[in-house]
C-alpha positions in Angstrom: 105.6 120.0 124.2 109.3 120.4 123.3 109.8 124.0 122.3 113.2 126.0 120.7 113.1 129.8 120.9 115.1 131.3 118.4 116.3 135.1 118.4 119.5 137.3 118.0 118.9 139.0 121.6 120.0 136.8 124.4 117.7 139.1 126.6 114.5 138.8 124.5 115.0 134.8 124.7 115.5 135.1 128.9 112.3 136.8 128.7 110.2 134.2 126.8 112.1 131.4 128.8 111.2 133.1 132.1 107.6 134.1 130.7 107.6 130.1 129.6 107.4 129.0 133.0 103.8 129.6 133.6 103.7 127.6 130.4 102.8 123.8 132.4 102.4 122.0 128.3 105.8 124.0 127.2 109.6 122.7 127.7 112.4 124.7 126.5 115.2 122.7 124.8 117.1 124.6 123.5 117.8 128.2 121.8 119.1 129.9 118.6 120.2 133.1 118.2 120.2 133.1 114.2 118.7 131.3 111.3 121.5 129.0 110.4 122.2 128.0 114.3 118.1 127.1 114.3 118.5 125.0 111.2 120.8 122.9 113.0 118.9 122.5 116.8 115.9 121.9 114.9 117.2 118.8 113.4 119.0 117.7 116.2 116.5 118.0 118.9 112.7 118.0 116.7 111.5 120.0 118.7 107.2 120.2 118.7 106.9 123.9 118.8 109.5 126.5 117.7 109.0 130.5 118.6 110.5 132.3 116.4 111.8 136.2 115.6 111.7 137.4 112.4 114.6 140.0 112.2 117.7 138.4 112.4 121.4 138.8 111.3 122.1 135.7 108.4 118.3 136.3 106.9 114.7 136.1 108.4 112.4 133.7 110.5 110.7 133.2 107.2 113.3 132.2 105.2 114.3 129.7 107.8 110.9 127.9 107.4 111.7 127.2 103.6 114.8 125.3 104.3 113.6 123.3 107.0 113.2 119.1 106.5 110.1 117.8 107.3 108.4 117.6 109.6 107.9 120.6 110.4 107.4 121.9 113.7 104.4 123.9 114.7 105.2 127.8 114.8 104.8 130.8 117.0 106.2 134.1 115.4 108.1 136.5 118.6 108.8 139.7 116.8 108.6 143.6 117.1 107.3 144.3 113.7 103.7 143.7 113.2 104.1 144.3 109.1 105.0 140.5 108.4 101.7 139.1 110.1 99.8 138.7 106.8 103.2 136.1 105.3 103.1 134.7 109.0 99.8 133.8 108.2 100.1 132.6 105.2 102.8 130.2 106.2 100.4 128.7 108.6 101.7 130.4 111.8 100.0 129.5 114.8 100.1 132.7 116.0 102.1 135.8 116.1 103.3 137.7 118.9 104.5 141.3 118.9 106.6 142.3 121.9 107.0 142.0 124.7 104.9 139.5 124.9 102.0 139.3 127.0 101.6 136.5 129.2 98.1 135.6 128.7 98.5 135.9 124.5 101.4 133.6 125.0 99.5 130.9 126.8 96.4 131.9 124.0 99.1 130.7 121.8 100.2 127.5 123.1 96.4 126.6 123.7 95.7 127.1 120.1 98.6 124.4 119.6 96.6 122.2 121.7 93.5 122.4 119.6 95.0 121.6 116.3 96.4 118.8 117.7 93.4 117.3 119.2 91.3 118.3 116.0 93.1 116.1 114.1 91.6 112.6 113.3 93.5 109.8 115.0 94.2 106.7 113.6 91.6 104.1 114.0 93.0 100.0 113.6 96.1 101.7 112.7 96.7 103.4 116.0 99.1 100.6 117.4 100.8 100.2 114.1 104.5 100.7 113.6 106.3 103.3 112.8 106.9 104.2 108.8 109.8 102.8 107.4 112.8 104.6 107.5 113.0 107.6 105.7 109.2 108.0 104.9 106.7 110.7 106.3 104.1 109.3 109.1 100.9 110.7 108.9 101.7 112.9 111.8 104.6 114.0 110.3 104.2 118.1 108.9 105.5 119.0 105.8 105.5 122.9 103.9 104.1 123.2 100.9 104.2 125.8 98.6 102.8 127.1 95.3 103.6 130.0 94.0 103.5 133.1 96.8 101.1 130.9 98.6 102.7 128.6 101.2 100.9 126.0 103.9 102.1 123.5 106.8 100.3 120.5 106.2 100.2 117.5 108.1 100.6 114.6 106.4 97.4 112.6 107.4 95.6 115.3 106.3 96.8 114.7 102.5 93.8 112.4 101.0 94.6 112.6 97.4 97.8 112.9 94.9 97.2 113.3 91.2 100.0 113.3 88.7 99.9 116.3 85.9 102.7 114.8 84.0 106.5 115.5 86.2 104.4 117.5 88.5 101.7 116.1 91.4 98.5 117.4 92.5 98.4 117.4 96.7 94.9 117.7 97.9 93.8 118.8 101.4 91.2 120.6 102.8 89.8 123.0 100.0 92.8 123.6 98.4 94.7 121.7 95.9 98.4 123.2 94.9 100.5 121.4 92.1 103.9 120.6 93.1 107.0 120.4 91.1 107.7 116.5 91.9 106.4 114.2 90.2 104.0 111.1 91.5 106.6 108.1 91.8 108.8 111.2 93.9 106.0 111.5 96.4 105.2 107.5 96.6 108.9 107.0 97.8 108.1 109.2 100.8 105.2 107.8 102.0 104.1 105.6 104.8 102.4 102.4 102.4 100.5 101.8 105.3 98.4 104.7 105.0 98.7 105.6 101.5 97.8 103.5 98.6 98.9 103.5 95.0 95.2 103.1 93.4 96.8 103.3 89.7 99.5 105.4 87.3 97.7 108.7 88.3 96.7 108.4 91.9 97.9 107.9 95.5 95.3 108.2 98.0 95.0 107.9 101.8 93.0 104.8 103.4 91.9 107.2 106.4 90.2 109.6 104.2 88.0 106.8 102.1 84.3 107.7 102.7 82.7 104.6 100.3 83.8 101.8 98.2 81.4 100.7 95.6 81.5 97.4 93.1 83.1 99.0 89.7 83.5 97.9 85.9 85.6 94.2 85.3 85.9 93.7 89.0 87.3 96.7 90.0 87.0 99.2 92.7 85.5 102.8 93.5 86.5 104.7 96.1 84.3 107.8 97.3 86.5 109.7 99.5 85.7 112.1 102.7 86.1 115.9 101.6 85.5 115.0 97.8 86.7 113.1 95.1 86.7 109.9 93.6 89.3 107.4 93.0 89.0 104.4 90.3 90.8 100.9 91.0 91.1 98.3 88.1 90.2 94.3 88.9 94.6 94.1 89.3 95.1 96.4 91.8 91.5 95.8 93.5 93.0 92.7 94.4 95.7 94.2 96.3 93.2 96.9 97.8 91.5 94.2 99.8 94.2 92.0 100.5 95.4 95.4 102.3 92.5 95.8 104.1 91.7 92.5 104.9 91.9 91.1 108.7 
């Protein structure tokens, strides 16, 4: 797992490298000493895993995440103030670590990495496909999300319905559903059509998450789908549905 440690004191990021060492799943690429200079190494080296301070001169770890192109790396939060833990948290933080850091809460950490990794649902037939085209999220991809105060890092293939709601879009994902301010045709543009599917003007949902499909009026299609919900598919584009899934 690649990892950037970004913090303003060159001692506190010697410490975490050094501390990283015991760390066999963690290799340090690179550092950061301040929000704009972590912008930049995250795009140029994607790194997996990103351990980041909060306090910083040029604005805080928090702000960073906002700016930052998907996807998303994972995120461990190094800081000395334990009164940002709740927003960590609600920005789907990994984990936060107040300093200095213990060793064994640091490998806790990494561990817990591990585990959302391996809990999420691989691929089946798709597994050896190739990569989405250029420009488009895979569905390992992680993206942020926000609505309102409320914000999440979402993986992609974890996405298994889009609604429109006139310019705006309806993302849902586990038990929650937040409306984003881009509109339907926005989202299609950026996703892999091998594992999502334009099911008609209002919908976008992912093949991995279909539970059911059941016989529907005029030779259409209904689509039951894991987690809830049910997507409708006229004779036109039912056509298209199975030609996609076809052998």
């Amino acid at each position: 797992m690649k990892a950037l440690i970004v913090d303003d004191e060159r001692l506190a990021r010697s410490e975490l490298k050094r501390l990283l060492t015991a760390v066999p799943e963690v290799t340090v690429v690179g550092e950061a000493a301040n929000p704009a200079e972590a912008r930049t190494r995250i795009a140029a080296l994607r790194p997996d895993l990103v351990f980041l301070d909060i306090q910083m001169p040029g604005g805080t770890g928090l702000e960073l995440l906002e700016t930052l192109e998907p996807p998303v790396p994972h995120v461990i939060f190094t800081t000395a103030h334990d009164e940002f833990a709740v927003q960590a948290f609600e920005l789907n933080a990994v984990d936060y670590l107040l300093k200095p850091i213990d060793p064994a809460r640091l490998a806790q950490a990494v561990s817990r990495i591990a585990t959302r990794t391996a809990a999420t649902p691989a691929p089946a037939a798709e597994s050896a496909a190739e990569p989405a085209p250029t420009g488009r999220l895979s569905a390992a991809d992680r993206v942020f999300v926000r609505e309102g105060d409320r914000c999440w890092f979402v993986e992609v293939g974890q996405i298994r319905l889009m609604e429109s709601e006139g310019n705006y879009t309806r993302v849902h994902f586990g038990s929650e559903n937040p409306l984003l301010f881009r509109s339907l045709n926005a989202m299609e543009e950026r996703l892999d059509p091998a594992v999502f599917f334009r099911a008609n003007r209002q919908q976008i949902v992912n093949l991995r998450w279909i539970d059911k499909i059941e016989p529907w009026f005029s030779g259409g299609l209904a689509l039951d789908l894991k987690g809830g919900g049910r997507v409708e598919i006229s004779r036109r584009k039912a056509l298209e549905f199975r030609t996609r899934l076809s052998l």
